[in-house]
N, C-alpha and C positions, 0 to 999 in steps of 0.2 A: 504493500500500500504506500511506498516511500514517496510521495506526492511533495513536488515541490512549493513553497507559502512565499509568497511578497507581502507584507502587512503594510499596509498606508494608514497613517493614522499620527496628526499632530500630536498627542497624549504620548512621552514616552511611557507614561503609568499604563493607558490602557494597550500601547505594541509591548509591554513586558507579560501584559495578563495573556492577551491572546498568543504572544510566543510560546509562554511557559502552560498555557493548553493544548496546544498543536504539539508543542514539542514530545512530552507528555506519553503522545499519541501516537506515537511513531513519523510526523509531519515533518520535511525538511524546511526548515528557515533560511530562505537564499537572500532576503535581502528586505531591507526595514525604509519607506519612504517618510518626511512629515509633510511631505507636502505637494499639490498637483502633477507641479512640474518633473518632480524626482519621479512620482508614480508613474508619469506616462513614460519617462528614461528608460527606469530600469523595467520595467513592463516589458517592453522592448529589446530589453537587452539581454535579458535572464528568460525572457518565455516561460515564467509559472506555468503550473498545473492550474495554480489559486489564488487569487486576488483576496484581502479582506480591505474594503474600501472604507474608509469613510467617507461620510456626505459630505462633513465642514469643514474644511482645510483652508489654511491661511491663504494660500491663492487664488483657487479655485472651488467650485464644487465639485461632490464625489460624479455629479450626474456630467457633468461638463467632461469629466477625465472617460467619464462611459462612450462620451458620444467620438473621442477619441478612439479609443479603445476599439468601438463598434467600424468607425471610418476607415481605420486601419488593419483592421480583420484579423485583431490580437485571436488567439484559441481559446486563452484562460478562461477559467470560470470565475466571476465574478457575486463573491456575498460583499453587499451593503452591511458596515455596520455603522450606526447612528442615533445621538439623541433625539433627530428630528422624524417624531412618527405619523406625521401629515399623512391620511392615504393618499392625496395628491402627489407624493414624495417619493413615496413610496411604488404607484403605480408606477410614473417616470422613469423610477429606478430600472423595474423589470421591464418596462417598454425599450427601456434604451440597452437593455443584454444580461443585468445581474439576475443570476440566476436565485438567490436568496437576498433577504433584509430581513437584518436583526434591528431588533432598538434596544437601544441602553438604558437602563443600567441591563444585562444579561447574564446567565449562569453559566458558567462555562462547559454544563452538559447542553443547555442549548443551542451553545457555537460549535462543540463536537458534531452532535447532532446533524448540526445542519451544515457543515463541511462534510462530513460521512455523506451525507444524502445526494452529493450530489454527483 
């Protein structure tokens, strides 16, 4: 199941939670973004198995890196993870390719979970 992880996410508090979940897990950590620009870089540069996005990054949004993401015909699987649980946000998310959204605060059987499932 050695699947490779990109984590984006400004929080280094919340990229140590979900490392140290995935990790855990048997999940390879190749590489930690905080911010749009980094995520769309190394996206591209590392080809994850798994993206875990956030929506609110200091540059951008998580959904703006998606539309990247989708224009350039990245493979990764994309989970949203997010304080903002608008279903307007939310639908967007999976319109624009992530395959799962989480919202925060979460349990970290719910991030397993839903990186297993997909």
């Amino acid at each position: 199941m050695n699947k490779n992880v990109l984590i984006v996410d400004d929080s280094l508090y919340m990229r140590t939670i979900i490392r140290d979940a995935l990790q855990q897990n048997g999940y390879h950590i190749v590489g930690f973004a905080a911010n749009g620009e980094q995520a769309i870089d190394m996206a591209f540069e590392l080809k994850p198995d798994i993206i875990t996005l956030d929506n609110i990054l200091p540059d951008m949004i998580g959904t703006d890196v998606l539309k990247v993401y989708r224009e350039e015909g990245l493979r990764s699987k994309v989970v949203m993870i997010s304080a903002v649980g608008q279903e307007s946000v939310i639908q967007e998310g999976i319109a624009l390719g992530a395959k799962a959204y989480i919202i925060k605060p979460f349990t970290t059987e719910h991030l397993l979970e839903t990186v297993q499932a997909l």
